[in-house]
C-alpha angles and dihedrals in degrees: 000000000000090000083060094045085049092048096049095049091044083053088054094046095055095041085049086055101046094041080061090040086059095042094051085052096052088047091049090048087038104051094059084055098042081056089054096052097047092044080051088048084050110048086047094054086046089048092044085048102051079040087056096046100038075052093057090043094055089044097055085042097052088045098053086053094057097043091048082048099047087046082048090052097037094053096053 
């Protein structure tokens, strides 16, 4: 009975150990991915951003136009 009992914690130990082995694995083949996505992230939120400002740009230009166009028209 106690060679059972032995076996069967032995059995848990090395499933306990395998069950880590493959984990670690996962984490090591998941991390260069994670990094991808976050570069990626990343690269998206910089290119949002210099959207955003090349937008504003465009905005306060336009409406400079239209300004310099309405005190044209109003002065003639």
């Amino acid at each position: 009975m106690a060679d059972q009992t032995a076996n069967a914690n032995r059995f848990a130990h090395d499933s306990q150990k395998r069950i880590t082995a493959a984990t670690a694995i996962g984490m090591n083949a998941l991390k260069p991915i994670m990094h991808f996505q976050v570069s990626m992230l990343r690269m998206w939120a910089d290119n949002i951003e210099r959207f955003t400002g090349n937008y504003e740009k465009g905005l306060d230009e336009t409406a400079a136009a239209v300004e310099e166009q309405s005190d044209k028209d109003r002065a003639a």
